[in-house]
Each structure stands twice: as structure tokens, then as C-alpha cells.
N, C-alpha and C positions, 0 to 999 in steps of 0.2 A: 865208215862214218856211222856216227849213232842215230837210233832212229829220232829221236826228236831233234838232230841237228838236221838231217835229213827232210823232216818235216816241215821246218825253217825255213830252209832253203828253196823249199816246194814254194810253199806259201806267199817267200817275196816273189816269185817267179810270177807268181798270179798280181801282175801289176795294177794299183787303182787307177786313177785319173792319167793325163797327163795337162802340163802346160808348158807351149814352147817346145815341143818335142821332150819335156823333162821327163822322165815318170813320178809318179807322188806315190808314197808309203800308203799301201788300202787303209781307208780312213782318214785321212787326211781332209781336213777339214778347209774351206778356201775363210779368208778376212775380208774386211772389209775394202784393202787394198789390190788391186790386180797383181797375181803373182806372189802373194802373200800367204802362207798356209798355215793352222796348226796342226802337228803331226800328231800321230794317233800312240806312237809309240816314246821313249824315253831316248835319250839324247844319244846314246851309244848303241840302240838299236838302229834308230835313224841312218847314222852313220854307217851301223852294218849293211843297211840295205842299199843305201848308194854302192857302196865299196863295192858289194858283190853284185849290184848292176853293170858296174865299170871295169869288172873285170870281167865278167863272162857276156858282156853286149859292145866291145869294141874299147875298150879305152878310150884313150883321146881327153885324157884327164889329169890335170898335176892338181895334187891336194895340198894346200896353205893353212897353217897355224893362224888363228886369227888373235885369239885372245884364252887365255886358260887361268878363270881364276877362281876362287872359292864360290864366289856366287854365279860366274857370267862363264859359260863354254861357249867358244865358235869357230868353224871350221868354213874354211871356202873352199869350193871344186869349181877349178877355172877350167872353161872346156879350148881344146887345142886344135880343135875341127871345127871348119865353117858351120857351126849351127843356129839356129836360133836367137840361141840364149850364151851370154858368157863366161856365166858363173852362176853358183849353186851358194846360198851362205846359209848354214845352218846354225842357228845357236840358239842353248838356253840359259833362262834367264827366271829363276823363282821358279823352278822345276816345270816349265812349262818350256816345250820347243816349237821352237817355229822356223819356214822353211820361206827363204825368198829366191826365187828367181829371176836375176838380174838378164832384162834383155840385151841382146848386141844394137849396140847403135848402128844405123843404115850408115851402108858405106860411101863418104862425101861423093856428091855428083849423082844419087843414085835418085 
């Protein structure tokens, strides 16, 4: 592996925030909505950094097309383990990404 992929790789290791048990991309910035974030990085780094949290932190993740068009990207990561949170939807929109995390609704009777 080369060193600056290596580097890379370090670096997402070193996780920022989290919400909901999620992790957020260091720098990621929160909105003015709960659960709302703008990331620090560009739309397909983003994505790198889930990807390789969900591969080398347990899975537990089916990733969904959401939309792919000349101005609008977005991707959702459904989680397939009791956690939290249900889903991950990232997308950008005017070269700007942002990151929400959809909570799990309480389960009836609870």
C-alpha cells in the first residue's frame, strides 16, 4: 500500500464526533438541525470514509443508490443491526455535502 494511501487510512481511523453511535468525518461541522452535518471533506471522500469504517468496524450495512445526477449525489447506508440510528444519507448538492442521520424510531409498546 502507498504511503499516502496509508496515511489516509490512518487518519480516518482517528475518528471526529460521533452522533447516535454514527462516527462523523473529523471536521464535520453540526447544522442547525439535530443530526444534520456539513462534512469537511468532498462527496466521494465522505463516502470513502463510511465505506472503510463499515468494513473494518463490523458491517452491518447495505448501501442504496439514492439519486445520481449532474448536480444532486446521494447515497444512503441502512444499518442492519439493532442500533441507534437507521440510516446514514449523504448527499451533495452545489458542491457542498452534508451528512444526516436518520434515527430508529422506538420500538411500538416501548
Amino acid at each position: 500500500m502507498g504511503t499516502l494511501a496509508t496515511l489516509l487510512l490512518l487518519g480516518w481511523s482517528l475518528l471526529g464526533d460521533t452522533y447516535l453511535e454514527v462516527p462523523l468525518p473529523p471536521g464535520a461541522q453540526p447544522l442547525a438541525e439535530q443530526g444534520r452535518y456539513a462534512s469537511s471533506r468532498n462527496f466521494d471522500e465522505t463516502l470513502d470514509f463510511y465505506k472503510y469504517h463499515f468494513k473494518y468496524h463490523g458491517g452491518g450495512v447495505r448501501w442504496r443508490n439514492v439519486v445520481n445526477l449532474p448536480h444532486i449525489r446521494a447515497k444512503h447506508v441502512q444499518s442492519l443491526k439493532p442500533t441507534p440510528w437507521q440510516g446514514i444519507n449523504i448527499y451533495e448538492y452545489n458542491g457542498r455535502v452534508r451528512i444526516f442521520v436518520v434515527p430508529r424510531s422506538p420500538e411500538p409498546g416501548s
